[in-house]
C-alpha positions in Angstrom: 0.0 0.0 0.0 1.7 3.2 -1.2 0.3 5.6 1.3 1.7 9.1 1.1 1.7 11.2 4.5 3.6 14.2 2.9 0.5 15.2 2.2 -0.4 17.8 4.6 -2.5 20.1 1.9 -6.8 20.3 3.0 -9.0 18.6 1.1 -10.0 21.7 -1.5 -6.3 22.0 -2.3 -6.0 20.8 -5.6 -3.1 18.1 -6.0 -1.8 15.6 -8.4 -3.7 12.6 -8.8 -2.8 9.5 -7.6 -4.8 6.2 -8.4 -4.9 3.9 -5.4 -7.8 1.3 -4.7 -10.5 2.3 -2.0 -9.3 1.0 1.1 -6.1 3.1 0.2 -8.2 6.3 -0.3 -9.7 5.7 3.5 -6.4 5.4 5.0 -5.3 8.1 3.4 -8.5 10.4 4.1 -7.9 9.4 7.7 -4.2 10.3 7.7 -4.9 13.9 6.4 -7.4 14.2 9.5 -5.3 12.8 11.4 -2.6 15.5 10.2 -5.0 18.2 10.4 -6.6 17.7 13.8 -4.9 16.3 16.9 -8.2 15.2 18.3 -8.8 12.4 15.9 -8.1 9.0 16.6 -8.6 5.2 15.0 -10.3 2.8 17.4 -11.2 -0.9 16.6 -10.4 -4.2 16.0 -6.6 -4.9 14.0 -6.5 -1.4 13.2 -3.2 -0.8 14.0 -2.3 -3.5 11.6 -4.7 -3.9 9.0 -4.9 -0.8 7.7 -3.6 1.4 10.4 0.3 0.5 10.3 1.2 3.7 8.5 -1.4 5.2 10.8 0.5 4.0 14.2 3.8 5.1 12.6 2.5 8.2 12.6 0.8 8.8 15.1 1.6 5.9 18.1 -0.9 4.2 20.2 -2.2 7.4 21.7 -4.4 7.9 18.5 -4.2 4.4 17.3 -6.3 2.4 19.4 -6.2 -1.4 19.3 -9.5 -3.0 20.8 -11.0 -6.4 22.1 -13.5 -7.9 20.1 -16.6 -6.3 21.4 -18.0 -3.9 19.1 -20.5 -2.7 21.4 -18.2 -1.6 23.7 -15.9 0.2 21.7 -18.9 1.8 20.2 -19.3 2.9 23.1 -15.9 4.0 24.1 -16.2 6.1 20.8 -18.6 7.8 21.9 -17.8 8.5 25.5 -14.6 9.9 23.9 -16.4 12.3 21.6 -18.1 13.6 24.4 -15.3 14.6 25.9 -13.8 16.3 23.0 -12.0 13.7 21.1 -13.0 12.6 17.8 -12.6 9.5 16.9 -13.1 7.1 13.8 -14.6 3.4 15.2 -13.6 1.1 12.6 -16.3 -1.7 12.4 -14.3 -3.8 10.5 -16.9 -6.1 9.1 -20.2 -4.9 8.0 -21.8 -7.9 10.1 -20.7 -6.6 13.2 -22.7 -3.3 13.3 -25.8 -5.1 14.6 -23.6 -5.9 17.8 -22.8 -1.7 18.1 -26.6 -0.3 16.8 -27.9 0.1 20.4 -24.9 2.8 21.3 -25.4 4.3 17.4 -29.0 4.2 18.0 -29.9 5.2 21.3 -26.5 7.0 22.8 -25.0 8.5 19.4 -27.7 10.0 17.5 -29.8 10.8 20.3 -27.6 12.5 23.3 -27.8 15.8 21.5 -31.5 16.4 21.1 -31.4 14.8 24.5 -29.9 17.0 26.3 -31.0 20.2 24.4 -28.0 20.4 22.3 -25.3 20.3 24.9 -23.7 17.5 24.4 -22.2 17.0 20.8 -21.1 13.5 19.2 -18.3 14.5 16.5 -17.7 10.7 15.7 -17.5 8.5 12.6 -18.8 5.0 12.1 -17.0 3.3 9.3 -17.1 -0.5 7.7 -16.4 -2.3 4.9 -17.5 -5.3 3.5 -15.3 -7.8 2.2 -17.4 -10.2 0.4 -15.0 -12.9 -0.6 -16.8 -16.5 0.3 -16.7 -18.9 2.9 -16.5 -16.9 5.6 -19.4 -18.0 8.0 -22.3 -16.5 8.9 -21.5 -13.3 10.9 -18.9 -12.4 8.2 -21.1 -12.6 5.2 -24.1 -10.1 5.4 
């Protein structure tokens, strides 16, 4: 993965264009953030090698947060962490798995603001992908 992190230009700057395949575009997009505001971090599952090595190279385990396999809860650490000012990017890292995190999306997430008047804000992005490739059970194929 040719990754570039010399790129420290905002995303209206025109630049040259480089062809890359998709997941190469998201670490990328995350790395400029990353760059641009010290308040992002990566939390999930592996991301600090599948996906993320550039990332933790970059930016250590202070931003790069490796975490158990318990989507719910780390879904929930996301969001406890944009509450108090971080904001962080919870990397899902199969489609399947967001049933396991929809009650924090659902009913912390998406409703704390109007919940408590507007005075709580959730700066936070939910990402996964799907990697449909065959064979891989039942909670990795949706």
């Amino acid at each position: 993965m040719d990754v570039k992190d010399d790129t420290h230009r905002d995303a209206a700057t025109p630049g040259p264009h480089i062809q890359m395949t998709y997941f190469e575009a998201i670490v990328q997009a995350q790395l400029e953030e990353m760059h641009r505001d010290e308040r992002v971090v990566l939390l999930g599952e592996d991301v600090s090698v599948h996906g993320g090595g550039k990332l933790i190279e970059c930016f250590g385990k202070n931003r790069v947060w490796n975490m158990p396999i318990s989507e719910g809860s780390f879904t929930g650490l996301g969001i406890g962490a944009a509450i108090n000012g971080l904001r962080p990017i919870v990397d899902i890292s199969t489609a399947s798995f967001i049933y396991l995190a929809c009650d924090q999306i659902v009913n912390q997430a998406s409703k704390l603001r109007y919940m408590t008047g507007g005075q709580i804000d959730i700066p936070i992005v939910f990402r996964c992908c799907m990697f449909s490739t065959g064979s891989e059970a039942a909670q990795h194929a949706d």
